[in-house]
C-alpha positions as CSV (number, residue, x, y, z in Angstrom):
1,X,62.2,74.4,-32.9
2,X,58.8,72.4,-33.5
3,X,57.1,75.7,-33.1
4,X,59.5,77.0,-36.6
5,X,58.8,74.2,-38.4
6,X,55.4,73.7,-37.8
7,X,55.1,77.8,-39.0
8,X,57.1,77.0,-41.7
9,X,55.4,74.0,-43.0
10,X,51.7,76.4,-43.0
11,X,53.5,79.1,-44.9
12,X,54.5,76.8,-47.5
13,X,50.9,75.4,-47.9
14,X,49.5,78.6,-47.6
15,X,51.9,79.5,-51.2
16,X,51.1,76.2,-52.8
17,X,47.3,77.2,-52.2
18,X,47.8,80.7,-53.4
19,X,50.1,79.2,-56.6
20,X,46.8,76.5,-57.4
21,X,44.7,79.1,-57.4
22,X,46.5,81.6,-59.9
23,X,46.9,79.0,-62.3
24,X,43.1,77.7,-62.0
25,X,41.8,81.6,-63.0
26,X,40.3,82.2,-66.2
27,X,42.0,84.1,-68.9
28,X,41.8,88.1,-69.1
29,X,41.7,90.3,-71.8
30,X,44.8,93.5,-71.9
31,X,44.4,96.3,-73.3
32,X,45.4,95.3,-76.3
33,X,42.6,92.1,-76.8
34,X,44.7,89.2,-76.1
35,X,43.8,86.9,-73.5
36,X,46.2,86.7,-70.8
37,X,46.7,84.5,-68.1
38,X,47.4,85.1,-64.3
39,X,50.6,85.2,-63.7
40,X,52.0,87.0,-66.5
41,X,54.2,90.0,-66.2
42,X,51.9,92.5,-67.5
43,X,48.9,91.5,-65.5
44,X,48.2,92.8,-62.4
45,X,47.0,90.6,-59.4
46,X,45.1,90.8,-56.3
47,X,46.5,89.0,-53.7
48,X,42.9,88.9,-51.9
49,X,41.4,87.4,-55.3
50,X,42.0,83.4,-54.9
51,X,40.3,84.2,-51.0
52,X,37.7,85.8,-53.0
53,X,37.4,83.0,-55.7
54,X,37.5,80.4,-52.8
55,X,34.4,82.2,-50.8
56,X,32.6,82.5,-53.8
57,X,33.0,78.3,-54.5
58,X,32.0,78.0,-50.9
59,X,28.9,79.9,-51.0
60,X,27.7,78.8,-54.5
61,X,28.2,74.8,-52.9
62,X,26.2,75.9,-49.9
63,X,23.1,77.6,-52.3
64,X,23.3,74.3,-54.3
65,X,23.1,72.0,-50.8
66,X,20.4,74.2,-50.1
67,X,18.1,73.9,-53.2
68,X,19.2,70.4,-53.3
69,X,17.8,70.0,-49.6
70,X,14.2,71.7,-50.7
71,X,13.9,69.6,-53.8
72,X,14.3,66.5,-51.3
73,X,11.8,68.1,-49.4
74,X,9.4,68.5,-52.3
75,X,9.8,64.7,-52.8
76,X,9.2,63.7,-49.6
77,X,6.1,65.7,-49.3
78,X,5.4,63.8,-52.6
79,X,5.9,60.5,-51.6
80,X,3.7,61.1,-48.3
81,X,0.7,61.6,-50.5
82,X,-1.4,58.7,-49.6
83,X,-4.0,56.9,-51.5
84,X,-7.0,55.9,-49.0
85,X,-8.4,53.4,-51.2
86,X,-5.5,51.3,-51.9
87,X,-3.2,49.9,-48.7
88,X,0.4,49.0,-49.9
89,X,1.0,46.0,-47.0
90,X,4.6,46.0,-46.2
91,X,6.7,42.3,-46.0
92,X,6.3,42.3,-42.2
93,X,3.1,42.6,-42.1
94,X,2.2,40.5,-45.2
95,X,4.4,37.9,-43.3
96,X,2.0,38.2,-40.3
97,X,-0.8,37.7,-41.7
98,X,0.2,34.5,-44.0
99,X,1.8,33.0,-40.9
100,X,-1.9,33.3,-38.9
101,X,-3.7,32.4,-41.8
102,X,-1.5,29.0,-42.5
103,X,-1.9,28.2,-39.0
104,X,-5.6,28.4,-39.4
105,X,-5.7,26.7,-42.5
106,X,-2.8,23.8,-41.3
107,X,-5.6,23.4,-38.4
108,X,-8.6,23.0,-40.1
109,X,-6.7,20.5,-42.3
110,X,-5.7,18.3,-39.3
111,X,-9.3,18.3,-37.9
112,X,-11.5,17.5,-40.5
113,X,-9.5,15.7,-43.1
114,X,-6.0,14.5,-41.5
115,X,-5.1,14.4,-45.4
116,X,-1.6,16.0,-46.1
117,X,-2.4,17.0,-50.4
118,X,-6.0,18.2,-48.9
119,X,-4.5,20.1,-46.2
120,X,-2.1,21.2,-48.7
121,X,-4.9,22.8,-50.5
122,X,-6.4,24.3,-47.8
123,X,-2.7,26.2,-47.2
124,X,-2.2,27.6,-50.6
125,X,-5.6,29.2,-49.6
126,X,-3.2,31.4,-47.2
127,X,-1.6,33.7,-50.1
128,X,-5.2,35.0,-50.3
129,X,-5.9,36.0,-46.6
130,X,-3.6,39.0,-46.4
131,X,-5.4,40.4,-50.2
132,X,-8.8,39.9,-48.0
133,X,-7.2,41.6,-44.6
134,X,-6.6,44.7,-46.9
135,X,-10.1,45.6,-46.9
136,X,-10.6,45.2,-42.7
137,X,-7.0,47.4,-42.9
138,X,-8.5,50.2,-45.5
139,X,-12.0,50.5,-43.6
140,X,-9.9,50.8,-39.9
141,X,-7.6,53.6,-41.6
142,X,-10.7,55.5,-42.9
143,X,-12.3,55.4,-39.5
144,X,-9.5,57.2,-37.7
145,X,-8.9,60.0,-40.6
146,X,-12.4,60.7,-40.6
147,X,-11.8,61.1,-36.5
148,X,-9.0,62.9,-36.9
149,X,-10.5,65.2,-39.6
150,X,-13.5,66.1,-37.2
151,X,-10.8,67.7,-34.2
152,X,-8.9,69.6,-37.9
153,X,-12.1,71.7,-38.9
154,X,-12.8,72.4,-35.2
155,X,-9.1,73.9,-35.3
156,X,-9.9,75.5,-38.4
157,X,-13.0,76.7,-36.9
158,X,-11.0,78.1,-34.0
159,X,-8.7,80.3,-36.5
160,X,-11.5,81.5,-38.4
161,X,-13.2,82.8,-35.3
162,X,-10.0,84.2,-34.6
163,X,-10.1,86.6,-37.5
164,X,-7.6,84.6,-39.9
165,X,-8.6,84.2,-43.7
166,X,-9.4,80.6,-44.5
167,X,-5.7,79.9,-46.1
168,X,-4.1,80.9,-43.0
169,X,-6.7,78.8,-40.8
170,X,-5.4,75.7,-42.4
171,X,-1.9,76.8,-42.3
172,X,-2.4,77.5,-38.4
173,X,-4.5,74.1,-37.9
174,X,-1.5,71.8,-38.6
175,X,0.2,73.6,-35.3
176,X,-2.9,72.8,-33.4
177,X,-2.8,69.5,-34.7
178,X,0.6,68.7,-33.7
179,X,-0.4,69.9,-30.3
180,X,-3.4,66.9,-30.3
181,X,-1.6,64.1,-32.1
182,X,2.3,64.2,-31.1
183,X,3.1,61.6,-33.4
184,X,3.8,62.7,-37.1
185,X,3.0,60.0,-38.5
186,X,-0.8,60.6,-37.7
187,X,-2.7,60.6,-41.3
188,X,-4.7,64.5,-41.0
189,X,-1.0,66.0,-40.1
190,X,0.2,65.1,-43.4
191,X,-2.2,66.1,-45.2
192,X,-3.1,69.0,-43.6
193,X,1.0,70.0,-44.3
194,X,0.5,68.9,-48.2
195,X,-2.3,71.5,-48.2
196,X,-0.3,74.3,-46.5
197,X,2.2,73.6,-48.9
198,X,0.4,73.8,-52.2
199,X,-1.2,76.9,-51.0
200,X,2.9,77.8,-50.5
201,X,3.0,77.0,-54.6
202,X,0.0,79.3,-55.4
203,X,-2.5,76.5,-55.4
204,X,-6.0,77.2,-54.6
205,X,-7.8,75.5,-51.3
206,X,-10.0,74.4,-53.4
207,X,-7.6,72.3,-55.8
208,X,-6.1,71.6,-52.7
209,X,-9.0,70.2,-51.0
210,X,-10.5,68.1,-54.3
211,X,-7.4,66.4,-54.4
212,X,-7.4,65.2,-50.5
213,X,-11.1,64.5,-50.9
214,X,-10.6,62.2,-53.8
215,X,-8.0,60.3,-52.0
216,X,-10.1,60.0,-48.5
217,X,-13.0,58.4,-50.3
218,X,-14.7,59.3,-47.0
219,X,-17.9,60.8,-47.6
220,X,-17.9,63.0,-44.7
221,X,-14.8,64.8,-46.4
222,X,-17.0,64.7,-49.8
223,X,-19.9,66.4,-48.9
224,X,-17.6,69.2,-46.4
225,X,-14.9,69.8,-49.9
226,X,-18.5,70.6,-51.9
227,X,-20.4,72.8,-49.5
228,X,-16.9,74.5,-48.9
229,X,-16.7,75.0,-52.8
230,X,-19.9,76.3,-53.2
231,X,-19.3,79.0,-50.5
232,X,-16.1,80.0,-51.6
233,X,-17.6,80.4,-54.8
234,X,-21.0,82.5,-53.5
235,X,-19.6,83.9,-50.9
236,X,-21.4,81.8,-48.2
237,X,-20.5,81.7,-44.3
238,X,-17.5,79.5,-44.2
239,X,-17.5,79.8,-40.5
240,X,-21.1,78.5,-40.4
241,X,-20.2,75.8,-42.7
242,X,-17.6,74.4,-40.6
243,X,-19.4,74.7,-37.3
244,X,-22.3,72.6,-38.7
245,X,-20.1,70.0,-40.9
246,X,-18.2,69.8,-37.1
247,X,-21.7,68.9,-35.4
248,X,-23.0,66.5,-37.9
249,X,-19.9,64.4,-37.3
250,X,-20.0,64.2,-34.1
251,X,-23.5,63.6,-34.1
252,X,-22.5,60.6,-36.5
253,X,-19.6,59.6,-34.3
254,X,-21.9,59.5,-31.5
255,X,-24.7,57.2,-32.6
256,X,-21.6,54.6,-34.1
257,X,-20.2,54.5,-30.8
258,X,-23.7,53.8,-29.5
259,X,-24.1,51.4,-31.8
260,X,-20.9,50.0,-31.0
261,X,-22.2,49.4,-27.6
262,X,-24.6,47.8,-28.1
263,X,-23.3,45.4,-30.6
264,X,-20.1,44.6,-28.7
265,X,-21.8,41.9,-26.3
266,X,-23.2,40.4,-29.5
267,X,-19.8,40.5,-31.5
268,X,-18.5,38.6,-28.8
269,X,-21.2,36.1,-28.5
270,X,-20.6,35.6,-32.3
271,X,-16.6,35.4,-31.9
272,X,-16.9,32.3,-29.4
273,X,-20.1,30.6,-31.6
274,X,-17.7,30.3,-34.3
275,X,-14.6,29.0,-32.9
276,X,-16.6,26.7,-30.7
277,X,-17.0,23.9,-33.0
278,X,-13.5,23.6,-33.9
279,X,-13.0,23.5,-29.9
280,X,-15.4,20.4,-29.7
281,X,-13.5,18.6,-32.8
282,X,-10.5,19.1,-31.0
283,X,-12.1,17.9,-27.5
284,X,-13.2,15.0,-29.4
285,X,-10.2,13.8,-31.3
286,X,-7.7,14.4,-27.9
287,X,-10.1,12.4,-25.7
288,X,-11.9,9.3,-27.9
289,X,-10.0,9.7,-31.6
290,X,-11.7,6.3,-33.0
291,X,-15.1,8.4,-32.5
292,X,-14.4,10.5,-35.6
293,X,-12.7,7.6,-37.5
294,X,-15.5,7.4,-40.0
295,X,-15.4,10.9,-41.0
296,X,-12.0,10.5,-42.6
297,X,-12.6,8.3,-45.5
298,X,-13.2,9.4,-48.7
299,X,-17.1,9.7,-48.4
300,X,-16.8,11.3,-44.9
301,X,-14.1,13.9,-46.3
302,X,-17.3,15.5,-48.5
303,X,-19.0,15.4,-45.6
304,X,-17.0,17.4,-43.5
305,X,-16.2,19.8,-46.5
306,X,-19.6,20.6,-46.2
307,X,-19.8,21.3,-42.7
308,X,-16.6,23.5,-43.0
309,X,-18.3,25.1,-45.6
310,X,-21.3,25.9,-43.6
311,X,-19.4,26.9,-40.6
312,X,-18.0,29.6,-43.2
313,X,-20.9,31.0,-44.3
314,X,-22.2,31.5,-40.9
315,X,-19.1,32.8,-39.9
316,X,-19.0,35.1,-43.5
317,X,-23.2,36.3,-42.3
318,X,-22.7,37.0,-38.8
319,X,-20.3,39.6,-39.8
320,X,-22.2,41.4,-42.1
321,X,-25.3,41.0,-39.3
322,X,-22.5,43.0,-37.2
323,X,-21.3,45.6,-39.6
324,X,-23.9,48.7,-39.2
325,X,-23.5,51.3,-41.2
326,X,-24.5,54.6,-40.6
């Protein structure tokens, strides 16, 4: 019995489906010019047409979620494009860095003026620490693309060897690429996959390349995108080209590192020099705090603004003592 109704209930659908989809046809010409509806008696009608009509909404909705889905794509790929120059901090990290700078700042204000408006001062000074970390974050970003574009052109290298033309070599390179750096996040994969793409759009390389050299700012990318212009122009040895733009980077990456060495015993000399006389201050105020008592009048509150001043600047030249560039 449920079995009937259930069959009975699907039959009457199935004719309410069928009756929708008469009615929502579009009007036909007869023979003799008038437009006639389905359903009329003179018109004849294909049972199989609403299935017909149906597939045909079906498919046009699924090219339409297609295109829509590449479009997306497009804008994605868009919005990956990354400017090297510029460093758009996000609210977590801007947070970060305010909190360690006003802890810094709150610090400083305890131990050489235990003024609250001074101190108060010295905090709005915070809101320009993270600005100033943008440059540290810039120049750290820079070093790893410039890494990570030395271990692309030995890929490309590789394809080249292989026999591929130099569009396909890049193409191949983001594979190889993948294979080195799983993360996809990692800076040379996405560019290397905006450059495979706008050779997809009939781009040149060339346009391709200008446009990722302009946004490195990284003169090892320069001077490779205009030797690699002027072969491709006259007809030079791009293999050659590669090989010996791959060398000279190492050989740079090499004598930083060395340098790096070197230098790391001093950095860390200079790290403790400058936070050892705040250590002392503190020392001094924990263990005898009517020793300090005459530094926090009014005359000893210029005094001690120019000691933290001084302590500043040595801080400020010891870091450009320590930042070699080659």
């Amino acid at each position: 019995m449920a079995l009937a109704a259930v069959s009975l209930i699907s039959l009457l659908c199935m004719f309410l489906c069928y009756i929708y989809f008469r009615r929502s046809m579009p009007a036909r010409v007869n023979s003799s010019g008038r437009k006639v509806k389905y359903g009329k008696h003179n018109v004849s009608l294909n049972p199989l047409k609403p299935l017909k009509i149906l597939t045909g909404r079906y498919i046009a909705s699924f090219r339409n979620i297609h295109v829509h889905k590449k479009e997306n794509k497009d804008e994605e790929l868009a919005n990956d494009v990354i400017d090297y120059n510029k460093y758009d901090m996000s609210s977590k990290e801007y947070l970060k860095y305010f909190i360690q700078a006003s802890a810094c700042t709150v610090a400083c204000g305890y131990l050489f003026y235990r003024n609250i408006y001074i101190t108060a001062i010295l905090w709005a000074l915070s809101f320009v620490y993270p600005k100033l970390k943008k440059k540290e974050l810039i120049k750290k970003r820079k070093k790893q693309l410039s890494l990570q574009f030395r271990d692309a052109l030995q890929a490309v290298s590789s394809s080249l060897s292989a026999g591929r033309s130099i569009e396909n070599a890049f193409k191949a390179a983001v594979n190889d690429l993948k294979i080195l750096y799983p993360s996809q996040d990692t800076y040379i994969i996405k560019e290397f996959e905006i450059i495979a793409r706008r050779i997809n759009m009939n781009e040149t390389l060339k346009t391709a390349l200008y446009d990722f050299e302009k946004r490195a700012g990284i003169d090892d990318i320069t001077n490779f995108v205009d030797v690699f212009a002027i072969c491709k122009d006259t007809g030079g040895n791009l293999v050659e080209v590669i090989k010996n733009t791959c060398n000279i980077i190492n050989q740079k990456i090499d004598i930083v590192n060395e340098i790096d060495v070197i230098v790391a015993e001093q950095k860390f000399s200079q790290k403790i020099l400058n936070i050892m006389p705040f250590g002392l201050m503190f020392m001094i105020i924990t263990s005898s705090p009517d020793y300090l008592e005459p530094l926090y009048t009014p005359l000893g509150h210029v005094v001690m603004s120019v000691v933290l001043g001084l302590l500043l600047l040595s801080y400020y030249i010891s870091n450009r003592i320590m930042d070699i560039k080659v």
